[in-house]
VMD Tcl script that builds the backbone (N, CA, C; Angstrom):
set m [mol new atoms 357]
animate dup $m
set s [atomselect $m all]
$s set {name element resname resid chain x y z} {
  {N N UNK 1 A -14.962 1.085 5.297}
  {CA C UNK 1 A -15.309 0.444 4.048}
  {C C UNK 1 A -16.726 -0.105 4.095}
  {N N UNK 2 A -17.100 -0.831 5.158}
  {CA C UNK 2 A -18.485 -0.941 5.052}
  {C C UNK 2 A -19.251 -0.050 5.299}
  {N N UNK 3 A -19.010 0.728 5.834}
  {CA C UNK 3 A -20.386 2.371 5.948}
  {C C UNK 3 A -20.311 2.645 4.485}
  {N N UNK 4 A -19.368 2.743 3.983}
  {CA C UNK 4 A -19.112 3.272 2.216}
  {C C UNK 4 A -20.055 2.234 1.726}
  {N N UNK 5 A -19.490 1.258 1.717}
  {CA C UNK 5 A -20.480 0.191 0.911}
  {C C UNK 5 A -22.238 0.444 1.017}
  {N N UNK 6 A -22.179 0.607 2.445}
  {CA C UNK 6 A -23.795 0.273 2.593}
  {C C UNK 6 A -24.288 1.673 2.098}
  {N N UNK 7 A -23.804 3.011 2.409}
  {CA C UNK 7 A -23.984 3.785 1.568}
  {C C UNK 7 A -24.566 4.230 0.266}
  {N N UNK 8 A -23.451 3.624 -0.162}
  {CA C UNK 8 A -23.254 3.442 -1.650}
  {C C UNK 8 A -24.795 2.262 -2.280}
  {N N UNK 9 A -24.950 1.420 -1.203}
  {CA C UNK 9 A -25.323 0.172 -2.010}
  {C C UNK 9 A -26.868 0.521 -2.643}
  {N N UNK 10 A -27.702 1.640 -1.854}
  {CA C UNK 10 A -29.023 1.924 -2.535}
  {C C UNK 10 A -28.556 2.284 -4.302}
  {N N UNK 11 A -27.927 3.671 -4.091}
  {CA C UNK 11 A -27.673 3.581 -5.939}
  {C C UNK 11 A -27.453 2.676 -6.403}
  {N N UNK 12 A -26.264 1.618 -6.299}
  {CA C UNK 12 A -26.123 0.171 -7.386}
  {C C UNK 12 A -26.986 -0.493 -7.205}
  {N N UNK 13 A -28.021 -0.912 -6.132}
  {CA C UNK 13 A -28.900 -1.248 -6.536}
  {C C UNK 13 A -30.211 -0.573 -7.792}
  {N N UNK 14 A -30.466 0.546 -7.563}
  {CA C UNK 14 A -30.758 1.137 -8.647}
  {C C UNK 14 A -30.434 1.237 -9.812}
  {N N UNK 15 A -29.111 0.669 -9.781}
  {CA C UNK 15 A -28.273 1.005 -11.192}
  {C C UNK 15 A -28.246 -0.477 -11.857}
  {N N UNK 16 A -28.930 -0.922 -11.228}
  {CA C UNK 16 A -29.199 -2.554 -11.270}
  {C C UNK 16 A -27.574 -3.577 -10.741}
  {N N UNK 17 A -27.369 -3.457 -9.639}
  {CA C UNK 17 A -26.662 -4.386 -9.446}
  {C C UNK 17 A -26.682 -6.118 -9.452}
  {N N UNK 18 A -28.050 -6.409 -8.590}
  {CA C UNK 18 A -28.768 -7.247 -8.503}
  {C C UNK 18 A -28.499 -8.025 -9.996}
  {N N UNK 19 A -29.113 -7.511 -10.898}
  {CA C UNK 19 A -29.168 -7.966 -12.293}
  {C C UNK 19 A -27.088 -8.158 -12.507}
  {N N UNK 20 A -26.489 -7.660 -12.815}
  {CA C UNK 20 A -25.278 -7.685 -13.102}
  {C C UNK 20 A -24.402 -8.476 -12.179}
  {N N UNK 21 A -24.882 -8.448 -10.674}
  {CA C UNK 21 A -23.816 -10.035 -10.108}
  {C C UNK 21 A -24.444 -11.194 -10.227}
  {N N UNK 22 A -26.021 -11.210 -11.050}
  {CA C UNK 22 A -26.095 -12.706 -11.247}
  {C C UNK 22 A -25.432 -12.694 -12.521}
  {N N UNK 23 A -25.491 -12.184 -13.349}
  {CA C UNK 23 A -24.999 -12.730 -14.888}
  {C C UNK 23 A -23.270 -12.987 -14.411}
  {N N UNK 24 A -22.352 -12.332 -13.571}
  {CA C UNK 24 A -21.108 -12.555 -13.533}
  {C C UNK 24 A -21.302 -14.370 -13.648}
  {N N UNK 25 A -20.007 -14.499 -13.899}
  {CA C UNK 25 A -19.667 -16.151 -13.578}
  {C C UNK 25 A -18.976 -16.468 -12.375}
  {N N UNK 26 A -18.165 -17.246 -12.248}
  {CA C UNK 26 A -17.544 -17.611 -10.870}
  {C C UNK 26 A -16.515 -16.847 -10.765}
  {N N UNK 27 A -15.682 -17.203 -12.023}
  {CA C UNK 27 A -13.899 -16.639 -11.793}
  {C C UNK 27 A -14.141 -14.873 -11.468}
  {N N UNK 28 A -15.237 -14.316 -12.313}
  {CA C UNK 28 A -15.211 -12.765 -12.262}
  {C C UNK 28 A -15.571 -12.523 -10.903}
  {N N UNK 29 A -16.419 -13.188 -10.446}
  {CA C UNK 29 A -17.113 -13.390 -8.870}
  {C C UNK 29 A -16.551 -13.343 -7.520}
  {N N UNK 30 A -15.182 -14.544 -8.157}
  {CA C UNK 30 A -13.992 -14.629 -7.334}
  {C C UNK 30 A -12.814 -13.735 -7.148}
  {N N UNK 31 A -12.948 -13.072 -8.074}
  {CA C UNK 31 A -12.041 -11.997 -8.758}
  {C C UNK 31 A -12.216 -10.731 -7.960}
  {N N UNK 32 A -13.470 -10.832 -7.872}
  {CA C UNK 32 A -14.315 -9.643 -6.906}
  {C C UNK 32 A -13.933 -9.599 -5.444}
  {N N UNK 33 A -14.260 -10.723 -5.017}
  {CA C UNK 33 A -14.163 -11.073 -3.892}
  {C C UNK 33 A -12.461 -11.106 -3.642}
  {N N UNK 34 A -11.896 -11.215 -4.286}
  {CA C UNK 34 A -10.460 -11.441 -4.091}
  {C C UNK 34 A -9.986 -9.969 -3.789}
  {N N UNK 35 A -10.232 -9.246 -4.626}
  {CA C UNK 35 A -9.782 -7.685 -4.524}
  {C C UNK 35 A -10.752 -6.785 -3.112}
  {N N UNK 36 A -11.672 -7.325 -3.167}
  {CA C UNK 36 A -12.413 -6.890 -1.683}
  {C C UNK 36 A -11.883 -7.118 -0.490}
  {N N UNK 37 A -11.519 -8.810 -0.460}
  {CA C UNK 37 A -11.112 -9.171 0.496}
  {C C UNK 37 A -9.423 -8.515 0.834}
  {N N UNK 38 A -8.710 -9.022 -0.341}
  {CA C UNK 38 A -7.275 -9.564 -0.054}
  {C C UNK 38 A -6.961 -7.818 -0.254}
  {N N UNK 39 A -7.287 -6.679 -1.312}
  {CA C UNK 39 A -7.315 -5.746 -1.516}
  {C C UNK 39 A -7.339 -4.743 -0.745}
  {N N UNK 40 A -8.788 -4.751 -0.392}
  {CA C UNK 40 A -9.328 -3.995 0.649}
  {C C UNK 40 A -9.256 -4.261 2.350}
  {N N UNK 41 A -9.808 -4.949 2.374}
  {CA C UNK 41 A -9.900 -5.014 3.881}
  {C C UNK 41 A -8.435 -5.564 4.255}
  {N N UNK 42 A -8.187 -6.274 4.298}
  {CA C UNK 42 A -6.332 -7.254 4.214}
  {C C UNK 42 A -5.038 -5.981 4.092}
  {N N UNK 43 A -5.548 -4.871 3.537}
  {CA C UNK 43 A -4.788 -3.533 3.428}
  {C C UNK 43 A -4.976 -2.852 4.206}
  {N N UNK 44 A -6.493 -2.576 4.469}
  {CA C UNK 44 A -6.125 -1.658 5.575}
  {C C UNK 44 A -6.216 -2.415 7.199}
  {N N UNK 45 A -6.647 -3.388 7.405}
  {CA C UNK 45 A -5.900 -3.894 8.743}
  {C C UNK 45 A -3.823 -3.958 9.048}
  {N N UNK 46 A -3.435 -4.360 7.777}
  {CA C UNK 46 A -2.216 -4.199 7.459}
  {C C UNK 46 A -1.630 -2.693 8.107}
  {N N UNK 47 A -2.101 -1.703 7.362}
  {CA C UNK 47 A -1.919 -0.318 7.762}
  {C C UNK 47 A -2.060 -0.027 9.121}
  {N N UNK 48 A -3.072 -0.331 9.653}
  {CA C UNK 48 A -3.582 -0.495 10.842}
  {C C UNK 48 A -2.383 -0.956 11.806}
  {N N UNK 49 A -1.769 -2.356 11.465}
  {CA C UNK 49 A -1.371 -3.289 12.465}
  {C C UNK 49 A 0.395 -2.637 11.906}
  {N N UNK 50 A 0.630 -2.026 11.253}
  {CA C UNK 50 A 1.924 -1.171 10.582}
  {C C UNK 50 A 1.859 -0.138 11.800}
  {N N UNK 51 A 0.918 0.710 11.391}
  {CA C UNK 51 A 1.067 2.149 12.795}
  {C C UNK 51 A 1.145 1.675 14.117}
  {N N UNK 52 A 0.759 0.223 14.177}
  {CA C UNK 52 A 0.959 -0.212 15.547}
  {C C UNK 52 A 2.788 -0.038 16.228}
  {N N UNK 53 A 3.407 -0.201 14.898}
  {CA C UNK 53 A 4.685 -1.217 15.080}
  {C C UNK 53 A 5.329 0.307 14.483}
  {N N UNK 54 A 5.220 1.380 13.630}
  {CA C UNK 54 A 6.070 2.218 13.298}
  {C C UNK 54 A 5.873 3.721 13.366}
  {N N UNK 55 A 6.064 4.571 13.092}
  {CA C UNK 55 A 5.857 6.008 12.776}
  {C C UNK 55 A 4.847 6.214 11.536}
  {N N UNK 56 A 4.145 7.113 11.732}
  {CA C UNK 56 A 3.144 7.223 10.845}
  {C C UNK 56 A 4.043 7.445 9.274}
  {N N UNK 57 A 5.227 8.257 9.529}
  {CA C UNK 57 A 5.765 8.282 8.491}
  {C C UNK 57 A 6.627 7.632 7.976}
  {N N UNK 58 A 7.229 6.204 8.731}
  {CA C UNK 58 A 7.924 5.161 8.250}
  {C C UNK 58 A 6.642 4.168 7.566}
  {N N UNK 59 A 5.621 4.024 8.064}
  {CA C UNK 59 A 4.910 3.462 7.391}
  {C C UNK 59 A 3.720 3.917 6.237}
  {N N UNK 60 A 3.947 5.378 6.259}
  {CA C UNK 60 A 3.422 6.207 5.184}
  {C C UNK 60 A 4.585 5.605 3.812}
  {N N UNK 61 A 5.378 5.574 4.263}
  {CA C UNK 61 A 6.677 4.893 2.756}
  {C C UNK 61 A 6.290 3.844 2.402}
  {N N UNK 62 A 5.565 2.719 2.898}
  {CA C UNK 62 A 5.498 1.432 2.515}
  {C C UNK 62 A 4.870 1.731 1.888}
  {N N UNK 63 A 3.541 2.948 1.282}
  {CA C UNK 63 A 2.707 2.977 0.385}
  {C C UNK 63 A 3.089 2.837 -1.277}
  {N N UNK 64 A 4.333 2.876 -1.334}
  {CA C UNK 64 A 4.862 2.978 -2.719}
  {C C UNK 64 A 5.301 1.539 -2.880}
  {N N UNK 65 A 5.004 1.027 -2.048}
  {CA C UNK 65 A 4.838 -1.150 -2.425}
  {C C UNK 65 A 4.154 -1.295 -3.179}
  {N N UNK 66 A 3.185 -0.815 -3.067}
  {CA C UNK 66 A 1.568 -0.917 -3.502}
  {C C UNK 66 A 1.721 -1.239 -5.085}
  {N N UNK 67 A 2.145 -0.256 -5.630}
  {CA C UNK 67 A 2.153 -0.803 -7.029}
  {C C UNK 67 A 3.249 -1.856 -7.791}
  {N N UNK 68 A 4.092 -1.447 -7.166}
  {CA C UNK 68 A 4.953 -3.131 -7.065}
  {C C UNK 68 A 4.497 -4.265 -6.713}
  {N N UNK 69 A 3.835 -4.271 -5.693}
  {CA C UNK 69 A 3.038 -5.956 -5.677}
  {C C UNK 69 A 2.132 -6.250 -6.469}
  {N N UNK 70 A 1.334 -5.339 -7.027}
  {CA C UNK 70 A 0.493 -5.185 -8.387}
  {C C UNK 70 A 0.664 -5.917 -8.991}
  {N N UNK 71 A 2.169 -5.072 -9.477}
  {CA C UNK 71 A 3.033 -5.512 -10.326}
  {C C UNK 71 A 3.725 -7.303 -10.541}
  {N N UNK 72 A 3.948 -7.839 -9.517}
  {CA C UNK 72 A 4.411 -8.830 -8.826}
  {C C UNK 72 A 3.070 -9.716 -9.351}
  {N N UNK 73 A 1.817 -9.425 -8.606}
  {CA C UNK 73 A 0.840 -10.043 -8.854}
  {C C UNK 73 A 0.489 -10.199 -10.226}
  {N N UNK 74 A 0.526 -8.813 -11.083}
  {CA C UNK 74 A 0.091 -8.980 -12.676}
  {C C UNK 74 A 0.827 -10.133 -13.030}
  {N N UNK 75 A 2.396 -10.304 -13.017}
  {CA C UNK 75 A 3.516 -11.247 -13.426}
  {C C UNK 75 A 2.918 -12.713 -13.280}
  {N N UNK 76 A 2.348 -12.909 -12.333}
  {CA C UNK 76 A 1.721 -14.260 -11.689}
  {C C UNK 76 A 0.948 -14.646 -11.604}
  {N N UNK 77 A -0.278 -14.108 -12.122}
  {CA C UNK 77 A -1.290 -14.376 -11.774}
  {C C UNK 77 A -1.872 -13.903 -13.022}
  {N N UNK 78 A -1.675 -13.224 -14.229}
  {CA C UNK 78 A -2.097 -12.673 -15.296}
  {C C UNK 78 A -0.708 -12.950 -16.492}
  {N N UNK 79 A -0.233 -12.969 -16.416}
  {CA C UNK 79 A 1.327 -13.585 -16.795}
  {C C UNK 79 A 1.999 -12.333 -17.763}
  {N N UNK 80 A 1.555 -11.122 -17.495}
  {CA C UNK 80 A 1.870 -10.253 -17.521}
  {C C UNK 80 A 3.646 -10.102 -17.791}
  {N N UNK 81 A 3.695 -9.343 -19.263}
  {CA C UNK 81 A 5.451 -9.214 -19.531}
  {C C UNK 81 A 6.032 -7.893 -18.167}
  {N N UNK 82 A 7.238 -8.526 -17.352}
  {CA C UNK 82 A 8.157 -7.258 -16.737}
  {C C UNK 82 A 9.337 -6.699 -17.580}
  {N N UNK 83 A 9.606 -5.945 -17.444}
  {CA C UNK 83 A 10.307 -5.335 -18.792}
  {C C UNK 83 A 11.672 -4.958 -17.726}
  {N N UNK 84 A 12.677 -4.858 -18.419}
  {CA C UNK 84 A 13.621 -4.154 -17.714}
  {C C UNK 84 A 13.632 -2.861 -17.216}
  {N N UNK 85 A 12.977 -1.927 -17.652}
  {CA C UNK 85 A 12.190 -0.487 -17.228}
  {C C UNK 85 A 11.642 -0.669 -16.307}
  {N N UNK 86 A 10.670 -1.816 -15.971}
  {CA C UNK 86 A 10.033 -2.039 -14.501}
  {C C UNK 86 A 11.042 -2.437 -13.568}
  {N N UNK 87 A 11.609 -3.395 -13.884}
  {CA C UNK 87 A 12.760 -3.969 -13.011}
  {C C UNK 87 A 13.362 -2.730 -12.135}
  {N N UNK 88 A 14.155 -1.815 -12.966}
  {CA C UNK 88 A 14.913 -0.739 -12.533}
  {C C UNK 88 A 14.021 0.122 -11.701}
  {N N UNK 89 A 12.367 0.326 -11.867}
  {CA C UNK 89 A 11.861 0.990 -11.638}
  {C C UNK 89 A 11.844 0.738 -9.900}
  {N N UNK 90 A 11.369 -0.267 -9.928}
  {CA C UNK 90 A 11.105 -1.420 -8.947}
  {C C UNK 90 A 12.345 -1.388 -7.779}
  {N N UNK 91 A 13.406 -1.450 -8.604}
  {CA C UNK 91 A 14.942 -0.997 -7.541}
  {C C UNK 91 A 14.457 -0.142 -6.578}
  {N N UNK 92 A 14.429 0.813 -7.435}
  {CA C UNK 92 A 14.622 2.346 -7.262}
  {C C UNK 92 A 13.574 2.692 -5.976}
  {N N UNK 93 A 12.602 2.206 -6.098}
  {CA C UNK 93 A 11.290 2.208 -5.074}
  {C C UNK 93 A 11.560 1.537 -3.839}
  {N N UNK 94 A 12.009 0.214 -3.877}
  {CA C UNK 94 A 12.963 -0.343 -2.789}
  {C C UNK 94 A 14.081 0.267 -2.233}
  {N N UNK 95 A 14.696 0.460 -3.144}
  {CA C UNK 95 A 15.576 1.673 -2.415}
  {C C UNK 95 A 15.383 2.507 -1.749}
  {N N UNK 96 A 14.254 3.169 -2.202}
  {CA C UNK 96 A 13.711 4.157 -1.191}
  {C C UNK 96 A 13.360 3.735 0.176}
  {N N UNK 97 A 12.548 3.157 0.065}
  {CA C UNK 97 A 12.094 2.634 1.388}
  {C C UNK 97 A 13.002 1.714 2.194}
  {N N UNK 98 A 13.909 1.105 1.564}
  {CA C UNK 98 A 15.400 0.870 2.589}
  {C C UNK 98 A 15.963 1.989 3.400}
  {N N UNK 99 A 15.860 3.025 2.880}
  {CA C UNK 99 A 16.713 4.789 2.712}
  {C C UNK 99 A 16.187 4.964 3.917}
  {N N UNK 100 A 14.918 5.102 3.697}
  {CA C UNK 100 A 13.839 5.736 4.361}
  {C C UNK 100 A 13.815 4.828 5.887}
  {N N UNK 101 A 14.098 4.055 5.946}
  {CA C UNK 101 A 14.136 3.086 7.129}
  {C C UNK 101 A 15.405 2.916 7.836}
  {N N UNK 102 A 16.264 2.958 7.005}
  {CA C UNK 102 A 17.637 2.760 7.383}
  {C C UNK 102 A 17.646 3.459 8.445}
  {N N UNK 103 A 18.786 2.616 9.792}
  {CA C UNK 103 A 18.766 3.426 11.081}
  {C C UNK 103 A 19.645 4.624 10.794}
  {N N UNK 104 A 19.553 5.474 11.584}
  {CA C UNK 104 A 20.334 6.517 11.822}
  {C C UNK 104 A 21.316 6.520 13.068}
  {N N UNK 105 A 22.544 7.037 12.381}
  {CA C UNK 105 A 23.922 7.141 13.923}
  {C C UNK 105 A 23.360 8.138 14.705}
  {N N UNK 106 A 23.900 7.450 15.882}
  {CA C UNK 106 A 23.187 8.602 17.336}
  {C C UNK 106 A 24.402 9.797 17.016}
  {N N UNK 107 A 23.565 10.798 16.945}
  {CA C UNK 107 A 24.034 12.344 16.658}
  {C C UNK 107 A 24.447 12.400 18.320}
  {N N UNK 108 A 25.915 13.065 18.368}
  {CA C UNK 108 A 26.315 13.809 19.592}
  {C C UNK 108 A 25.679 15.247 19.816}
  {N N UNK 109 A 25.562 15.973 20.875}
  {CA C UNK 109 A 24.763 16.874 21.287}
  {C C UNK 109 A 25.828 17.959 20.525}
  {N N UNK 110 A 25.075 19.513 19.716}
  {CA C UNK 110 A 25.614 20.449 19.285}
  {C C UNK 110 A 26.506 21.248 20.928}
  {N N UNK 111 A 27.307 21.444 20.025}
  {CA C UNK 111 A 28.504 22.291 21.238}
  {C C UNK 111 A 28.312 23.799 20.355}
  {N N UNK 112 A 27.628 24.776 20.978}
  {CA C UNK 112 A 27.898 26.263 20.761}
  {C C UNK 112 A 29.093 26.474 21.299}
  {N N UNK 113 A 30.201 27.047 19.892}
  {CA C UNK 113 A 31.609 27.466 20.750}
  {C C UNK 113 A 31.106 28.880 20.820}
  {N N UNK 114 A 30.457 29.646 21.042}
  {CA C UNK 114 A 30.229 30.860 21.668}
  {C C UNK 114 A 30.160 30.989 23.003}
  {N N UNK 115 A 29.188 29.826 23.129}
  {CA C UNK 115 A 28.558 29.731 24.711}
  {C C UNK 115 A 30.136 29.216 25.071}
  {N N UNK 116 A 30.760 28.014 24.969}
  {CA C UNK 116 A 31.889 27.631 25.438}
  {C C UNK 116 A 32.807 28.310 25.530}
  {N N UNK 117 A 33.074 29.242 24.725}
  {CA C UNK 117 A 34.296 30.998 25.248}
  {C C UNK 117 A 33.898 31.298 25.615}
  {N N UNK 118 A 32.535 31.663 26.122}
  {CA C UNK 118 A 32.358 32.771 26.832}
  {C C UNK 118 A 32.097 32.445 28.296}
  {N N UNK 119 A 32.374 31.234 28.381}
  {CA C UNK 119 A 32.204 30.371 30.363}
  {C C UNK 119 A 33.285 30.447 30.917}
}
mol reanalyze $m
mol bondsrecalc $m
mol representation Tube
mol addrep $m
């Protein structure tokens, strides 16, 4: 994220950035910084410190949180209406990733009855 940024940062400066984060105010400022911080970087150390602890593909599932906490966040922080359509939606996504996690019974080893008649 910061190689991107610094990258990136000659064009917005060109594109006048400079000019456009002084006119912001605080809350938009903070707003910024909130989604940089808590957004960005706070996500992918998360991810990071996830592959530590799971399978790339048990924690490839948690990606469908993502818009549920959004969601969660819009509710709270924007006071955003949840509708019963989200609600259900919202199940359904949890569900998954319960599914998806849920342990599995230790499978007994396959018995070929071929091989076993024919010993």
């Amino acid at each position: 994220m910061v190689i991107g940024t610094l990258f990136l940062l000659p064009a917005a400066l060109l594109e006048g950035l400079s000019s456009a984060v002084v006119r912001l105010n605080g809350r938009t400022l903070a707003l910024v910084l909130f989604l940089g911080v808590l957004g960005g970087a706070l996500g992918w150390y998360l991810t990071a410190f996830a592959l530590t602890r799971l399978t790339p593909t048990q924690a490839a599932v948690y990606i469908n949180l993502n818009p549920l906490t959004a969601m969660v966040l819009a509710a709270t922080l924007l006071n955003e209406r949840i509708t019963g359509l989200l609600v259900v939606g919202f199940s359904i996504v949890v569900a998954g990733v319960v599914l998806m996690n849920w342990p599995t019974r230790v499978r007994t080893a396959w018995v070929d009855p071929l091989r076993v008649a024919a010993q």
